[in-house]
Every structure is written in C-alpha cells, then in structure tokens.
PyMOL Python script that loads the backbone (N, CA, C, O; Angstrom):
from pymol import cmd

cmd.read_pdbstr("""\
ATOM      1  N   UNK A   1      95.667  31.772  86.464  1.00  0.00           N
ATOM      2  CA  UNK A   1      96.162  30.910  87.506  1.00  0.00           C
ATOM      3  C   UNK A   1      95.074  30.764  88.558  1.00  0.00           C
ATOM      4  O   UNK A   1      94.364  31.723  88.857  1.00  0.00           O
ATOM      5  N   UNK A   2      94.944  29.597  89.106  1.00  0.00           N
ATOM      6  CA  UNK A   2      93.505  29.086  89.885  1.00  0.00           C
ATOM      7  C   UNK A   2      94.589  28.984  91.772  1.00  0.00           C
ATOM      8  O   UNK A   2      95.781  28.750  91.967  1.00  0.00           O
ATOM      9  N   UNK A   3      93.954  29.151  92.325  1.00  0.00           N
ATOM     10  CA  UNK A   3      94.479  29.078  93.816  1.00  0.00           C
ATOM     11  C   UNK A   3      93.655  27.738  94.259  1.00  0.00           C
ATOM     12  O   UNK A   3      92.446  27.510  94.291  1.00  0.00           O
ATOM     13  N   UNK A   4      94.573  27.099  94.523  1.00  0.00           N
ATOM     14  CA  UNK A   4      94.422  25.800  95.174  1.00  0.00           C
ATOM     15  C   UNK A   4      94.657  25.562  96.340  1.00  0.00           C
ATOM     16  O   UNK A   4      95.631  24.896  96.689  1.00  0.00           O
ATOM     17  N   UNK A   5      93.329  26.349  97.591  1.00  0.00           N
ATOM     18  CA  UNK A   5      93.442  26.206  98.904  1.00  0.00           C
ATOM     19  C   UNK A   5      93.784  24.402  99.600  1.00  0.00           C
ATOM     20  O   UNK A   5      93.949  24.232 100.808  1.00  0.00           O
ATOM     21  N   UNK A   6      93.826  23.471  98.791  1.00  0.00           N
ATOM     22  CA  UNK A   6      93.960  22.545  99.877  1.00  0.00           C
ATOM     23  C   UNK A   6      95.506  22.112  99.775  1.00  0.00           C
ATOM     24  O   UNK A   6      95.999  21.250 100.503  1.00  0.00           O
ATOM     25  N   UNK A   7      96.386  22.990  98.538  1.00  0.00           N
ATOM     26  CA  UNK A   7      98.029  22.829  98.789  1.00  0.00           C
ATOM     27  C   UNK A   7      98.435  23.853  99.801  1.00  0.00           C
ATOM     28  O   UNK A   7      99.559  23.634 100.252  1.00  0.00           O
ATOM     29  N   UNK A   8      97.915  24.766 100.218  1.00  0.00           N
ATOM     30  CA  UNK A   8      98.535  25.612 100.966  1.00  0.00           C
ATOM     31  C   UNK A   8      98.140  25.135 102.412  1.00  0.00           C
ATOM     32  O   UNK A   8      98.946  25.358 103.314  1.00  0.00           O
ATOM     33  N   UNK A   9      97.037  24.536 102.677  1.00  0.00           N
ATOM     34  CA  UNK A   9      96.711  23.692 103.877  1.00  0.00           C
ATOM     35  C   UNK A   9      95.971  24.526 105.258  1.00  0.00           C
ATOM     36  O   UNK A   9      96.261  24.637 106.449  1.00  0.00           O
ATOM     37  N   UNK A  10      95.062  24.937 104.527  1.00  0.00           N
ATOM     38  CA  UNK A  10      93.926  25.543 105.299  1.00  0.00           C
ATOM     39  C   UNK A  10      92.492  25.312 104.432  1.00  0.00           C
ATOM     40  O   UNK A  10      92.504  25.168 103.210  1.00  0.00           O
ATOM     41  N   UNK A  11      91.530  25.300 105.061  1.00  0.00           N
ATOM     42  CA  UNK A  11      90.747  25.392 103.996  1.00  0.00           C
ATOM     43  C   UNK A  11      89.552  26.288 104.681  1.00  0.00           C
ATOM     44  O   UNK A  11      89.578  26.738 105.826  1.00  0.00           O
ATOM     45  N   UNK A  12      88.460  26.448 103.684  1.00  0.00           N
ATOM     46  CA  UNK A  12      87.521  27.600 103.812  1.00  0.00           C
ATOM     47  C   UNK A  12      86.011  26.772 103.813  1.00  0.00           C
ATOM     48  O   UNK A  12      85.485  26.161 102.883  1.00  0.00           O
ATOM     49  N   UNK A  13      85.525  26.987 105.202  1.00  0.00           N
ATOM     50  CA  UNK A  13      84.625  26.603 105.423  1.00  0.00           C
ATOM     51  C   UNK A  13      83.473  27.368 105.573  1.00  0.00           C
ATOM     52  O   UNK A  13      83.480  28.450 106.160  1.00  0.00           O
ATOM     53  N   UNK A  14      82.309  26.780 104.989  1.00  0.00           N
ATOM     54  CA  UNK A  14      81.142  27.734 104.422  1.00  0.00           C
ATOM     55  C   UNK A  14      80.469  27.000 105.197  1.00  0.00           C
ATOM     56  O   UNK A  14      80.328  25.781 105.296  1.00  0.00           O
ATOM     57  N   UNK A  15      79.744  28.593 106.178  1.00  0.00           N
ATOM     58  CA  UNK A  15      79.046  28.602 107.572  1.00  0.00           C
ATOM     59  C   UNK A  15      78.099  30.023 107.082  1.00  0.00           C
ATOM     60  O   UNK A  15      78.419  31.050 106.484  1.00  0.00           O
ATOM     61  N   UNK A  16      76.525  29.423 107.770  1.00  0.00           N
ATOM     62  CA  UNK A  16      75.707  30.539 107.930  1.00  0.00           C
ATOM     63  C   UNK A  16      75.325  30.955 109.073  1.00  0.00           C
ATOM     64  O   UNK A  16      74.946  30.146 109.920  1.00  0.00           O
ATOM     65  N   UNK A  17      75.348  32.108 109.279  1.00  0.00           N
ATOM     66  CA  UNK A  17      75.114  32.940 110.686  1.00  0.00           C
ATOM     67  C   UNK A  17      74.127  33.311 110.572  1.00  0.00           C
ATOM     68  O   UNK A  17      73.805  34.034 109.629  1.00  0.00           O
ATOM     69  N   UNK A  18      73.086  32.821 111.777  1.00  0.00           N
ATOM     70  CA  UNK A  18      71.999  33.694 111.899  1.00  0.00           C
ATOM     71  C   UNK A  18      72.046  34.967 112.754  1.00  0.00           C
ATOM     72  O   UNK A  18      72.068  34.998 113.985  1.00  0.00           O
ATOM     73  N   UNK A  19      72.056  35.996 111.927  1.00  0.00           N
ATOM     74  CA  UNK A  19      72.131  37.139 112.541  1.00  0.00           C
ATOM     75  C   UNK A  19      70.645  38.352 112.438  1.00  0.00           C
ATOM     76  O   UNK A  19      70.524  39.500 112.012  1.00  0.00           O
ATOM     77  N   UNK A  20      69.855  37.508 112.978  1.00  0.00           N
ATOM     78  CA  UNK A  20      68.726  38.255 113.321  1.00  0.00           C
ATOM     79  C   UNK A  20      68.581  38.684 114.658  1.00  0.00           C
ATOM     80  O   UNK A  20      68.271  37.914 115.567  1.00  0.00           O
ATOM     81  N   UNK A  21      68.868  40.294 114.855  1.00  0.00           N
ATOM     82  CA  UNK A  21      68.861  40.692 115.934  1.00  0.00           C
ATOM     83  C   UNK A  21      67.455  40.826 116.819  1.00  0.00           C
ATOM     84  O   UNK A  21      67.148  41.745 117.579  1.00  0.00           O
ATOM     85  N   UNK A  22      66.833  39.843 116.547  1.00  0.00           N
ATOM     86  CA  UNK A  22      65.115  40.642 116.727  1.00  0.00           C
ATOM     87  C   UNK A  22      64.793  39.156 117.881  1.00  0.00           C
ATOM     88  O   UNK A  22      63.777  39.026 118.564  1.00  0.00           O
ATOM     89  N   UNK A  23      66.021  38.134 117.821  1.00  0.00           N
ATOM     90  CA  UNK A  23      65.952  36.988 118.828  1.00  0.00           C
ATOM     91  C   UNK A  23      66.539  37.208 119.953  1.00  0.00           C
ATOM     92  O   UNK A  23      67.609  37.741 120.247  1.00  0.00           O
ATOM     93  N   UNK A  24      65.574  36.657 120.642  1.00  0.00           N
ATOM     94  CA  UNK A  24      66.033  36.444 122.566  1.00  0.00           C
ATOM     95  C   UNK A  24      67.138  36.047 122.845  1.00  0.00           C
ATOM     96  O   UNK A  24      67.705  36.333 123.899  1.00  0.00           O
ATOM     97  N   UNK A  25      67.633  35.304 121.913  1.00  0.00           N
ATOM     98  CA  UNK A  25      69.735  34.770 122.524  1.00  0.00           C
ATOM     99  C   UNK A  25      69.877  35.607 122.668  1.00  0.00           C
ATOM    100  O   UNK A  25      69.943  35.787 123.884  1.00  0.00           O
ATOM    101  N   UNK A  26      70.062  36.868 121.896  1.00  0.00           N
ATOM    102  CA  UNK A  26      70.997  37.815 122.100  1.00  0.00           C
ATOM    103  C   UNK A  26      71.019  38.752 123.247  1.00  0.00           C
ATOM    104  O   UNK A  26      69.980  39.404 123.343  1.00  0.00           O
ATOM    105  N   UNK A  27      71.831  38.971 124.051  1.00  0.00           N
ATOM    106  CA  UNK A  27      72.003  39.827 125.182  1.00  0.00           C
ATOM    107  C   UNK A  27      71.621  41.002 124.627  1.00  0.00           C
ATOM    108  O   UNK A  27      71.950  41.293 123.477  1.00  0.00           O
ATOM    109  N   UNK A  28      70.626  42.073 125.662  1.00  0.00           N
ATOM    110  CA  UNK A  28      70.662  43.159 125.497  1.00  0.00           C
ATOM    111  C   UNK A  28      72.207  44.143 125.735  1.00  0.00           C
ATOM    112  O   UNK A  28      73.114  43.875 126.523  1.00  0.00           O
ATOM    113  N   UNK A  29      72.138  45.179 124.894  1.00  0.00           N
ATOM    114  CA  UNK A  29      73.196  45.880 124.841  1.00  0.00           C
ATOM    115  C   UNK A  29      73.289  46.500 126.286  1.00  0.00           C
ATOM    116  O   UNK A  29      74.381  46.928 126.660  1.00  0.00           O
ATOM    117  N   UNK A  30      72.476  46.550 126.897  1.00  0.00           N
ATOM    118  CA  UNK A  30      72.292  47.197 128.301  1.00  0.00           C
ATOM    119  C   UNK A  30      72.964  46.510 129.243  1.00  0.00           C
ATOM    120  O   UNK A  30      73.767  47.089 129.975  1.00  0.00           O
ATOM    121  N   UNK A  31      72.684  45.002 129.355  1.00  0.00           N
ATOM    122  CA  UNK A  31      72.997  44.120 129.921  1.00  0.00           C
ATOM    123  C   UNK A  31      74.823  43.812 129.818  1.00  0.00           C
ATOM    124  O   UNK A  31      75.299  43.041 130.651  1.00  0.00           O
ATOM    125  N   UNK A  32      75.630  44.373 128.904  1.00  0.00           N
ATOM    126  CA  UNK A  32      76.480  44.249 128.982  1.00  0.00           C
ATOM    127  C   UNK A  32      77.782  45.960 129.413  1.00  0.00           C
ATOM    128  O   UNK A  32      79.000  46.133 129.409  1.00  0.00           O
ATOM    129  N   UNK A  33      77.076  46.457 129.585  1.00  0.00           N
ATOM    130  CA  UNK A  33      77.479  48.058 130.097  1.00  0.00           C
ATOM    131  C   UNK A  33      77.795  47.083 132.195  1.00  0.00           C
ATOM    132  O   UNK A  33      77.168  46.344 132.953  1.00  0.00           O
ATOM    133  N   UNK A  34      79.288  47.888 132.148  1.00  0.00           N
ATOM    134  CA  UNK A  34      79.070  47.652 133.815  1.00  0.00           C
ATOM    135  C   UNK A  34      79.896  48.567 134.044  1.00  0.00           C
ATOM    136  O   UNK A  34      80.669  49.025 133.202  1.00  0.00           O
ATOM    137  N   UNK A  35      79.791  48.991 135.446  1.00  0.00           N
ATOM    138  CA  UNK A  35      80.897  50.220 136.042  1.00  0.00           C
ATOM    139  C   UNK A  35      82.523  49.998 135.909  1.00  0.00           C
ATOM    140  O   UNK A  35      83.154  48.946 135.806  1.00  0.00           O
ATOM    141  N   UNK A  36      82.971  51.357 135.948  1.00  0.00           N
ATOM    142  CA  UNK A  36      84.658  50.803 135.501  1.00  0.00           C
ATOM    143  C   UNK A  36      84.939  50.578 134.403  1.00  0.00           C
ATOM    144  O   UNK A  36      86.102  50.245 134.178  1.00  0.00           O
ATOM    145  N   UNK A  37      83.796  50.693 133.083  1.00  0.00           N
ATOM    146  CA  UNK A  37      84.052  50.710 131.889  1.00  0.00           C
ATOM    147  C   UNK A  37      84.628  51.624 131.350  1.00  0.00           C
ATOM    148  O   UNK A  37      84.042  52.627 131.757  1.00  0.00           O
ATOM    149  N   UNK A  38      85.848  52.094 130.315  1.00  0.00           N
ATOM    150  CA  UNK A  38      85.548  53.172 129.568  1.00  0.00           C
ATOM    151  C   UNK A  38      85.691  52.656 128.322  1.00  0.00           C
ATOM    152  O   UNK A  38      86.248  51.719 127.751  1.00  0.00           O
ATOM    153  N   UNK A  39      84.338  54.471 127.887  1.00  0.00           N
ATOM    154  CA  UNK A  39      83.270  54.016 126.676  1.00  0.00           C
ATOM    155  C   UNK A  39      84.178  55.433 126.620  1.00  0.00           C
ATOM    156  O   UNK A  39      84.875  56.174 127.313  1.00  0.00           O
ATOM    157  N   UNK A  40      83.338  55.140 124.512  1.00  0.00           N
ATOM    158  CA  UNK A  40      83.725  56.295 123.926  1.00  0.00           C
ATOM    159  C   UNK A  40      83.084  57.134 123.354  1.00  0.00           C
ATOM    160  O   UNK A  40      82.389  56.841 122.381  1.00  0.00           O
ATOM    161  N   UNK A  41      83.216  58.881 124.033  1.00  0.00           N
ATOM    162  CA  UNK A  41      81.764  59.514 123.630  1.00  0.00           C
ATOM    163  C   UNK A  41      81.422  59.817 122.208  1.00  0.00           C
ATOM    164  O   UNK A  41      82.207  59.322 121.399  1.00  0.00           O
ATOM    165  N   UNK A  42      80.705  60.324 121.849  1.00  0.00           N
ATOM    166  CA  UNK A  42      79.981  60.367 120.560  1.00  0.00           C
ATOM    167  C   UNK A  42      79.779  61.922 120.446  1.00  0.00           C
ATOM    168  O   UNK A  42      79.787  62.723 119.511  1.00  0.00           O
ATOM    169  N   UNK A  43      79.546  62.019 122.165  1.00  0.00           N
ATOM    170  CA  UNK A  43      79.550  64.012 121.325  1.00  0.00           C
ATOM    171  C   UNK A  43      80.516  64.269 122.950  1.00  0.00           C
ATOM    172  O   UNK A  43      80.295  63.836 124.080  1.00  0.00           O
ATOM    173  N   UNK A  44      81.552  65.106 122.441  1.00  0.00           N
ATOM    174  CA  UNK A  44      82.234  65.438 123.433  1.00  0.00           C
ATOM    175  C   UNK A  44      81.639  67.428 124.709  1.00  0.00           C
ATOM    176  O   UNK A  44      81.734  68.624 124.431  1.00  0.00           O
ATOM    177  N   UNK A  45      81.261  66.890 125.608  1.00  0.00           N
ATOM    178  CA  UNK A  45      80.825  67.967 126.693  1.00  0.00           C
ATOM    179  C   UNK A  45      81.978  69.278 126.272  1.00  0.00           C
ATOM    180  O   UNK A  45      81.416  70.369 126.174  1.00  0.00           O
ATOM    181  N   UNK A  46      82.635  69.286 126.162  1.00  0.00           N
ATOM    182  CA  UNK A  46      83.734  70.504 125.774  1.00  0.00           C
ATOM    183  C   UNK A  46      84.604  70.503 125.069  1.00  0.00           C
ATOM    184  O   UNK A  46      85.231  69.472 125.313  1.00  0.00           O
ATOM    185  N   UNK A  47      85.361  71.368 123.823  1.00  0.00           N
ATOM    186  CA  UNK A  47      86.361  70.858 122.974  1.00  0.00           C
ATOM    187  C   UNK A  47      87.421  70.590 124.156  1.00  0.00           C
ATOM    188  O   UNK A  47      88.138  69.980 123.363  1.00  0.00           O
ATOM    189  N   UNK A  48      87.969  70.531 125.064  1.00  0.00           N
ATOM    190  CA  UNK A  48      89.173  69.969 125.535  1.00  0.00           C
ATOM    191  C   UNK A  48      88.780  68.771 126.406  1.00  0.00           C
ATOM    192  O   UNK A  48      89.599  68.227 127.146  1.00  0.00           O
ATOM    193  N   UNK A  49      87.975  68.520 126.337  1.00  0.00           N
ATOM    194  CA  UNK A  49      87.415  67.033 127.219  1.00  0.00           C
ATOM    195  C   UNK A  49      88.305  66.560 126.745  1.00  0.00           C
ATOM    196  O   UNK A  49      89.083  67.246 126.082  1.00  0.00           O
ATOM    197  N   UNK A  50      88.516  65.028 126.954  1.00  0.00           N
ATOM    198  CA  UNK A  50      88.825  63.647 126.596  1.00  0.00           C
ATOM    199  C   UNK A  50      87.757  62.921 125.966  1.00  0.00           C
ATOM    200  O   UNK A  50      86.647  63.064 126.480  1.00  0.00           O
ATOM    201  N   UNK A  51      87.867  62.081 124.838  1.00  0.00           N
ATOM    202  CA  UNK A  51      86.806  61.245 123.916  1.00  0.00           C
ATOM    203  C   UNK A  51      86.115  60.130 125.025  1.00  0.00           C
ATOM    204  O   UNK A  51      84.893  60.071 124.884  1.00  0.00           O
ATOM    205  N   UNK A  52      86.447  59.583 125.680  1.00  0.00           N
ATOM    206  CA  UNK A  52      86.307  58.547 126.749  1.00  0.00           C
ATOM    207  C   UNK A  52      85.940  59.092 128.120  1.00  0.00           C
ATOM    208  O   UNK A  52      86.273  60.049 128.819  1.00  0.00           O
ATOM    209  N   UNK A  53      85.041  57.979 128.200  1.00  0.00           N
ATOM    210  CA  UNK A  53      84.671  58.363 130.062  1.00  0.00           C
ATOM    211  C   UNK A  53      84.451  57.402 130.649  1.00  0.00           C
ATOM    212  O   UNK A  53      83.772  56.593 130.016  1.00  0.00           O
ATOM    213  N   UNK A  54      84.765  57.082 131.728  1.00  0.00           N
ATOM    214  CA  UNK A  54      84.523  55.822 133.028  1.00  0.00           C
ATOM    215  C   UNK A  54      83.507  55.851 133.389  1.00  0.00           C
ATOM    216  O   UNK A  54      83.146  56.897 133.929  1.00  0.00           O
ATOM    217  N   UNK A  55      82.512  54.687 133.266  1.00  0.00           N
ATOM    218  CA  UNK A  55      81.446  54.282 133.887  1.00  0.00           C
ATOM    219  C   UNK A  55      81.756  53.955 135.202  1.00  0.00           C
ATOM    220  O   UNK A  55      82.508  53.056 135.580  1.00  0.00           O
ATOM    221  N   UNK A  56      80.841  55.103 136.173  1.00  0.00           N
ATOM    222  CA  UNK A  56      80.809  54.895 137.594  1.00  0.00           C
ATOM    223  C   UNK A  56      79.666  53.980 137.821  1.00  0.00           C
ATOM    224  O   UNK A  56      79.704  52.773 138.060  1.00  0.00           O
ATOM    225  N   UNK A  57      78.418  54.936 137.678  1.00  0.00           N
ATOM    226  CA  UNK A  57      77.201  53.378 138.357  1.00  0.00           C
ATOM    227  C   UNK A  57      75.882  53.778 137.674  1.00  0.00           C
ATOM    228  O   UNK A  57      75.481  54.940 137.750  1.00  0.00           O
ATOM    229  N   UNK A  58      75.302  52.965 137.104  1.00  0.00           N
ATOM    230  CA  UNK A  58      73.850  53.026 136.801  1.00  0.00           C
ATOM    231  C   UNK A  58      72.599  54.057 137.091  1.00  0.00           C
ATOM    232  O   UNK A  58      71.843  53.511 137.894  1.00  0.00           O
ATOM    233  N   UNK A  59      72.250  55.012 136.813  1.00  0.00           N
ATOM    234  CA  UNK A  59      71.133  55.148 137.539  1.00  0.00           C
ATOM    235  C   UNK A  59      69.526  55.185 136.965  1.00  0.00           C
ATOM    236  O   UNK A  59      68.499  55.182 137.644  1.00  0.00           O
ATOM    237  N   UNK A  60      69.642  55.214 135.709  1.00  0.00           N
ATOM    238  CA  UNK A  60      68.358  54.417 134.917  1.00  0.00           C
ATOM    239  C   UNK A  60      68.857  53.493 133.638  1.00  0.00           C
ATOM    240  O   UNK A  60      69.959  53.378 133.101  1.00  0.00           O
ATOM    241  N   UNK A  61      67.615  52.903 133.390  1.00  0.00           N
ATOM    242  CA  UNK A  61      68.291  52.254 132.436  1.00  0.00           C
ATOM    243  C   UNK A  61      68.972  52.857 131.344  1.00  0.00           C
ATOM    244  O   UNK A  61      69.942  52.332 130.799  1.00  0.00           O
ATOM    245  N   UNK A  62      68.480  53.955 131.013  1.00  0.00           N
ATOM    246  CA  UNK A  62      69.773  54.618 129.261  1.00  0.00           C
ATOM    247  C   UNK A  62      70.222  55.717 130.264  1.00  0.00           C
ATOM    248  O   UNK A  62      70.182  56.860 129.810  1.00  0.00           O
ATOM    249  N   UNK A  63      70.659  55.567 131.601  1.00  0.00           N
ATOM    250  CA  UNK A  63      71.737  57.028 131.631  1.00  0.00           C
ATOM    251  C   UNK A  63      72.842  56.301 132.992  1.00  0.00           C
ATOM    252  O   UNK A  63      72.624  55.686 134.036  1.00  0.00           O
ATOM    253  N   UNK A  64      73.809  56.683 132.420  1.00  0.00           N
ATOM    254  CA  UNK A  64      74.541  56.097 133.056  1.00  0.00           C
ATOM    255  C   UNK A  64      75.685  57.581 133.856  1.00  0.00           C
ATOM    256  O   UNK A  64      76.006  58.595 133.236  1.00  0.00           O
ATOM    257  N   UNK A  65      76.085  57.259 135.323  1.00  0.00           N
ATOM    258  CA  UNK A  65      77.156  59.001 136.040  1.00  0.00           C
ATOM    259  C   UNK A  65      78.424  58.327 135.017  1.00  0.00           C
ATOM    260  O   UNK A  65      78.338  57.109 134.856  1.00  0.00           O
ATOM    261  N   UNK A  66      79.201  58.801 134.552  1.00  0.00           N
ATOM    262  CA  UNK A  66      80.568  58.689 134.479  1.00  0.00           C
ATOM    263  C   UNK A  66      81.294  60.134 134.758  1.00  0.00           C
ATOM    264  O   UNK A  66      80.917  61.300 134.873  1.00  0.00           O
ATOM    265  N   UNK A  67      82.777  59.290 134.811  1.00  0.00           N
ATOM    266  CA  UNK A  67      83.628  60.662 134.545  1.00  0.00           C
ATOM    267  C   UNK A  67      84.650  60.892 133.626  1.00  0.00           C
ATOM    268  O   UNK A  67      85.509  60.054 133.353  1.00  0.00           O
ATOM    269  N   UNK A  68      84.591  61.793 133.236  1.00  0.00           N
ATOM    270  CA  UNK A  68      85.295  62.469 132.117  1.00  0.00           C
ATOM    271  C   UNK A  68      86.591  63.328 132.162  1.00  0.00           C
ATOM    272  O   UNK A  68      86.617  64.520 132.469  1.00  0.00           O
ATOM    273  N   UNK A  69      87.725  62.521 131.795  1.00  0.00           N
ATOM    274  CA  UNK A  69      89.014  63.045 131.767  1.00  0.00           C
ATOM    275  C   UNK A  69      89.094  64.857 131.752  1.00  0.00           C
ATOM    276  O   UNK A  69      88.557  65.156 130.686  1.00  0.00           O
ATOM    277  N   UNK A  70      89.414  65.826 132.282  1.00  0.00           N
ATOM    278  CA  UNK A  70      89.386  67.081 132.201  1.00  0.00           C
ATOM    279  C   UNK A  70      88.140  67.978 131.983  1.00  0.00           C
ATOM    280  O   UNK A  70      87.848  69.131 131.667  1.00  0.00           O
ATOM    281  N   UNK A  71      87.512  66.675 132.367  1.00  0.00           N
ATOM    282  CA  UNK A  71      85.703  67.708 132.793  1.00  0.00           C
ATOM    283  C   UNK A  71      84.956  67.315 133.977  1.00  0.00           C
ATOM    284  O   UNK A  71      84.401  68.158 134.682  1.00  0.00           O
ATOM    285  N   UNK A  72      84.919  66.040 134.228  1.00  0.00           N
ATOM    286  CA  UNK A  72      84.607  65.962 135.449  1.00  0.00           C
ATOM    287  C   UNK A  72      83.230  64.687 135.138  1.00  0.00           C
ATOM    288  O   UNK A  72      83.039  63.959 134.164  1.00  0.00           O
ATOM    289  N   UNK A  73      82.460  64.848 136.440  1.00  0.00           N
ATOM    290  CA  UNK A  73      81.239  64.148 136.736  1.00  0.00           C
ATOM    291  C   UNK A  73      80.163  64.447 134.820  1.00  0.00           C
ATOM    292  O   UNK A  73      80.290  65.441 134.106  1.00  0.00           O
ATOM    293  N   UNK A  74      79.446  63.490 134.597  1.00  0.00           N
ATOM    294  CA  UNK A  74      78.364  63.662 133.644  1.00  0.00           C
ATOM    295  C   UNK A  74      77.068  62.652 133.831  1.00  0.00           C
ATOM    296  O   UNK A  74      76.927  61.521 134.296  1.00  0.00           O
ATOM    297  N   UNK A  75      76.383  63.423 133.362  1.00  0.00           N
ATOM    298  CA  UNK A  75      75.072  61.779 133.245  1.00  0.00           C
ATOM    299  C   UNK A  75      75.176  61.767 132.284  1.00  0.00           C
ATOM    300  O   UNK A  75      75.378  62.871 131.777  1.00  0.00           O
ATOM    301  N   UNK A  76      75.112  60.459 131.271  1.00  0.00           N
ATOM    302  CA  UNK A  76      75.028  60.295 130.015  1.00  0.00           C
ATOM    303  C   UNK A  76      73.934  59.267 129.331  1.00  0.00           C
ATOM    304  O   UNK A  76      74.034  58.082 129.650  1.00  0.00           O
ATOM    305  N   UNK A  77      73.322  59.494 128.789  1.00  0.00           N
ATOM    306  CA  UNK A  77      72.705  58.617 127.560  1.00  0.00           C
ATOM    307  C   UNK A  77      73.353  57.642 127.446  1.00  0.00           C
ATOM    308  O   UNK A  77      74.484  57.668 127.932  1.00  0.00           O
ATOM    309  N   UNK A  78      72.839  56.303 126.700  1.00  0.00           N
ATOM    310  CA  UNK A  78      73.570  55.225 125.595  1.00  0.00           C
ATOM    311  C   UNK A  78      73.583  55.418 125.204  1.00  0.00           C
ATOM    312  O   UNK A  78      74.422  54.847 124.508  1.00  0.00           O
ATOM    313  N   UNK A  79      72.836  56.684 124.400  1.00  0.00           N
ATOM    314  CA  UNK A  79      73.173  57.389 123.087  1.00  0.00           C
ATOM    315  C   UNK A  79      74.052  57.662 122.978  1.00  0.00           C
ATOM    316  O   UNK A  79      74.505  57.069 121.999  1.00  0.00           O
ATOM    317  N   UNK A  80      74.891  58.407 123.484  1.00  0.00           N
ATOM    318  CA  UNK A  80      75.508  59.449 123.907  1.00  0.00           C
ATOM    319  C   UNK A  80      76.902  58.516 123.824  1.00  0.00           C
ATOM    320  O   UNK A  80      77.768  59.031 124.531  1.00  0.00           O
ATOM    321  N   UNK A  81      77.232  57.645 123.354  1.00  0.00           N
ATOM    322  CA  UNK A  81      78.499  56.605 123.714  1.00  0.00           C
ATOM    323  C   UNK A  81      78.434  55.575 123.570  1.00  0.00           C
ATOM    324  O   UNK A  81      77.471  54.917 123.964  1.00  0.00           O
ATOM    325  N   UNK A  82      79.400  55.106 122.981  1.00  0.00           N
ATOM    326  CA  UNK A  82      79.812  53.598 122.587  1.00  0.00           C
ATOM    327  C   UNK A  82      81.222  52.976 122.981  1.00  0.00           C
ATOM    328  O   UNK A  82      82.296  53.528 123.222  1.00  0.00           O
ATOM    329  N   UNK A  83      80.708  51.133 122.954  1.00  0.00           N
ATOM    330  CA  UNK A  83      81.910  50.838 123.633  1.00  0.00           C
ATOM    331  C   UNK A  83      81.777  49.382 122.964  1.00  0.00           C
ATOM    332  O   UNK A  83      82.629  48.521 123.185  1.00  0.00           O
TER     333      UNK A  83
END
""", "prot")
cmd.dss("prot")
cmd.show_as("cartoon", "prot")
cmd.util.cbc("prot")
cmd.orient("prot")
C-alpha cells in the first residue's frame, strides 16, 4: 500500500538548510546568555544542589555569578551549563 500525501491534504516540502556553523549570520552562543536566565548545570557543585541556576550578571566572557538553588552564589563556565 503506497501513501498518498496529497489525499490526506498536507504536503511535504523539500527544503535545504544551510547549516554551516562556521558563518557570521549566526549569533554567537554568548550573545544570547542574559541575566535572569535559568540554565542547566552539567556538573552539579554538591550532590544536594539543584540541576539549574539563575544567571545574575556577566563578569567575563565564559564565566558567568549565578545562583544555585540550596547552594548559593557560584562563578561558572559556559562550560559548565547549558540552556
């Protein structure tokens, strides 16, 4: 049995994405980090922390203060967390 997308009434449109990350469109990942975020850590400061922490404010480019549910103040890496 053959599926015949144009009786069901949608159809499938064939699109190529350029997804070369090595071009200037693309926003740096940095550029989109802002305070008041919460990110999710990657290695947790203590087994009873919380996975997540609030971005307070910038202070170089890869380290960012947040705080951390049942631990408190941290500096962190971008390494160190994703969001």
């Amino acid at each position: 049995m053959k599926l015949d997308s144009r009786k069901l009434g949608f159809r499938i449109a064939g699109q190529r994405l350029n997804l070369d990350l090595s071009s200037k469109s693309y926003p740096n990942s940095q550029q989109k980090l802002q305070a008041s975020t919460w990110v999710k850590l990657l290695e947790l400061p203590s087994a009873y922390s919380f996975d997540q922490a609030l971005l307070l404010c910038q202070v170089t480019e890869d380290e960012w203060l947040a705080w951390i549910p049942d631990h408190g103040e941290a500096l962190l890496n971008t390494r160190q967390f994703s969001y």
